[in-house]
C-alpha angles and dihedrals in degrees: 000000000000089000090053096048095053096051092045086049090046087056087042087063101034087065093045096052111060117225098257112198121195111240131211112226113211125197098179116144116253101240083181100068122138103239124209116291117209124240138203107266091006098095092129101053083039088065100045095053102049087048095056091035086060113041082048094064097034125352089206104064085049081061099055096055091058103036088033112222127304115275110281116237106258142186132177120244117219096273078051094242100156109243120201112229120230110253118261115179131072095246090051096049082051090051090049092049090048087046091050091042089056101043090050096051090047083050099058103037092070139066120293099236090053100050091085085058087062107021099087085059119113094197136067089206094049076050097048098047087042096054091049087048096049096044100007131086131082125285094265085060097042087049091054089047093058090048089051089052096042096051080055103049089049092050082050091049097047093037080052099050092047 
């Protein structure tokens, strides 16, 4: 019986005392994380967002978008065409990574049939000012711009049908 009542007393317990298991706690930054999209008329929220989004994941590309990067090293070739030096120092090959780093995630962060209007662009700030000014601005300036567009497309429709 002794045997027996041990064992009755061990599952007693057993259902008294809840199982604690030791957690480990991570603070590790979320690299995959879905970064804001732009949409159309939401310039504004857009903006907000990425700006958030970035400085989140690396103050420093965030800076680069605003500052825009440190002058790159530059000579003249004889036609004097102005050529850009690869970076040889440790500080450069880090401004080029943090460069690359902004313009891709401009890049992605907008339509699709928009990305060949900024993709030609070196510079994440040139990126950053073209895309406000492209889908940016407040409803008087985007009215103007319609009827901009729509005074064009009727001279191209009269100049087509002469």
């Amino acid at each position: 019986e002794s045997d027996d009542a041990s064992v009755h007393n061990e599952a007693k317990n057993a259902q008294q005392q809840p199982n604690i298991q030791p957690q480990i706690i991570t603070t590790a930054l979320n690299n995959n994380a879905k970064f804001p999209y732009l949409k159309k008329d939401e310039y504004e929220v857009w903006a907000m967002k990425m700006e958030y989004y970035i400085t989140n994941n690396d103050m420093n590309i965030w800076k680069v978008i605003q500052n825009g990067n440190n002058m790159k090293r530059t000579v003249r070739d004889r036609d004097e065409m102005v050529i850009i030096l690869p970076p040889t120092t440790a500080d450069e090959h880090i401004d080029v990574q943090r460069e690359s780093k902004a313009r891709t995630t401009l890049l992605q962060s907008i339509p699709d049939d928009h990305v060949a209007d900024f993709y030609y662009m070196d510079d994440a700030r040139d990126i950053w000012n073209a895309v406000k000014a492209r889908f940016g601005g407040n409803v008087e300036s985007k009215r103007m711009r319609m009827s901009m567009l729509k005074q064009e497309f009727l001279e191209f429709r009269i100049g087509e049908a002469k």
